[in-house]
C-alpha positions as CSV (number, residue, x, y, z in Angstrom):
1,X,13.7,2.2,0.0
2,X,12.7,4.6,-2.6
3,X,9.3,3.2,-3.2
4,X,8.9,3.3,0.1
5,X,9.4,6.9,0.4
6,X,7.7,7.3,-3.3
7,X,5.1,6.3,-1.4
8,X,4.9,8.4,1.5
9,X,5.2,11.6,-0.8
10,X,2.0,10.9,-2.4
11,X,0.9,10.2,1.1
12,X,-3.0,10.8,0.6
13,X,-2.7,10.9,-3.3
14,X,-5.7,8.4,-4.3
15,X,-5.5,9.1,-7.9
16,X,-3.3,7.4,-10.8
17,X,-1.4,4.2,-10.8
18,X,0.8,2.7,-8.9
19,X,3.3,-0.8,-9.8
20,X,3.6,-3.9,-8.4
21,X,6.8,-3.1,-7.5
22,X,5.9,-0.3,-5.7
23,X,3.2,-1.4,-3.5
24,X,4.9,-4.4,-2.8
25,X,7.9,-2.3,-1.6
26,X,6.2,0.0,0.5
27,X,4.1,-3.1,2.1
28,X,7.2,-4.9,3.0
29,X,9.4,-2.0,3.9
30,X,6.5,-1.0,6.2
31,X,6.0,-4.0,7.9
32,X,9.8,-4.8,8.9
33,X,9.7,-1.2,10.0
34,X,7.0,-1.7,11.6
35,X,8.5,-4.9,13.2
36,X,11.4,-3.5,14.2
37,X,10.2,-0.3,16.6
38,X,7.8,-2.5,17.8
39,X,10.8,-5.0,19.0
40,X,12.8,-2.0,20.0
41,X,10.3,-0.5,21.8
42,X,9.9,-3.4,23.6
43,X,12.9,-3.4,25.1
44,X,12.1,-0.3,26.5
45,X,7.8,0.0,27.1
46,X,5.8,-2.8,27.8
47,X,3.4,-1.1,25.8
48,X,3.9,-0.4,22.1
49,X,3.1,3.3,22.2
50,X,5.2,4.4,19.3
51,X,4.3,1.1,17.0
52,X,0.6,1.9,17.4
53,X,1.5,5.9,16.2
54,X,3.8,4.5,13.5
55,X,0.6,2.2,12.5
56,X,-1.5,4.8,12.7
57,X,0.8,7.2,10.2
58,X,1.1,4.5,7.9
59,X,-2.8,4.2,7.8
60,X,-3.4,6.8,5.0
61,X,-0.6,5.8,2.9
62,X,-1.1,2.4,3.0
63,X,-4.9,3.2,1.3
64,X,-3.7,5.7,-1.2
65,X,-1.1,2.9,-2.5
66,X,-3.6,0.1,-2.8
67,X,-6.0,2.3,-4.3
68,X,-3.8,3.4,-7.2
69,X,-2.6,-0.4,-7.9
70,X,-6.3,-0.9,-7.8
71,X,-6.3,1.5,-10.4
72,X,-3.6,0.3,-12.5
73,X,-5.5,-2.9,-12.9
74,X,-8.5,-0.8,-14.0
75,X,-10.3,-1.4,-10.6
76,X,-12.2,1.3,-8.6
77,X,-10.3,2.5,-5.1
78,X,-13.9,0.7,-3.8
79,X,-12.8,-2.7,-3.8
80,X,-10.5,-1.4,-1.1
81,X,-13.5,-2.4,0.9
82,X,-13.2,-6.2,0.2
83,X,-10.8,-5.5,3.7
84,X,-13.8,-5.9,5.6
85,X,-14.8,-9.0,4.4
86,X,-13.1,-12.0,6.4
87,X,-10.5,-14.5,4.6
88,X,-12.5,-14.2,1.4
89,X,-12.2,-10.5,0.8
90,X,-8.7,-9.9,1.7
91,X,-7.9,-12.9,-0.8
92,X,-10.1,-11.8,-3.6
93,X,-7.9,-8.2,-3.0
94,X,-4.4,-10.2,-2.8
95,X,-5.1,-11.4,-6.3
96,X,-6.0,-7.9,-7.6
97,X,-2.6,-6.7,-6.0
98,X,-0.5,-9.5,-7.4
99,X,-2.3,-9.6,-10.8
100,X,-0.5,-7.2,-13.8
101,X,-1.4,-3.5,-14.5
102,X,-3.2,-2.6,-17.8
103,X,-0.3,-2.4,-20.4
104,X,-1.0,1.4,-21.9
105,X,-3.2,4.1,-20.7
106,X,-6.3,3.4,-19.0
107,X,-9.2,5.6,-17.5
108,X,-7.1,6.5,-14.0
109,X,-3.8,7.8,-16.5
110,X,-0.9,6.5,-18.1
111,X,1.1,3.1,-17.6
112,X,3.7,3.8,-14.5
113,X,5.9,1.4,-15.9
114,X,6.1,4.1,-19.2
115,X,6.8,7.1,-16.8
116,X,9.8,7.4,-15.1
């Protein structure tokens, strides 16, 4: 839960590095959060009023944390943009996610995994 919420601090923080662990985290918390007002609400609306808002608020953070694991590969935030492609981009991007950060410094800052 505290990546998670590491994550919604830097909420539109698109600079630096970010772990594995910690956009892995914030991707799964999000998404069983996500689930889970959305089954709730349903309950109550038959419309998903507050899941789309909760979407919506997640939009933001959810770029700034792929763009600084992008970074901690050594990518640019750009390949971001492989979202748009069908299948084949959002794979390409899935590897880039899973794949190890840079051990050491590199040109977007210091190795996360160093810093506490």
């Amino acid at each position: 839960m505290d990546w998670y919420l590491a994550a919604l601090k830097k909420y539109a923080v698109f600079s630096g590095r970010a772990r594995r662990k910690e956009f892995w985290l914030f991707l799964v918390i999000a998404w069983i959060t996500l689930g889970f007002v959305g089954l709730l609400e349903g309950f109550v609306w038959s419309y998903s009023v507050l899941t789309s808002i909760y979407a919506l608020a997640l939009l933001v953070p959810f770029f700034a944390v792929t763009t600084r694991r992008l970074h901690d590969n050594g990518r640019s935030g750009v390949f971001v943009l492989l979202y748009l492609v069908p299948f084949i981009g959002s794979l390409v991007l899935i590897i880039l996610l899973v794949r190890e950060g840079d051990p050491g410094a590199n040109r977007y800052g210091e190795d996360p995994k160093l810093t506490p």
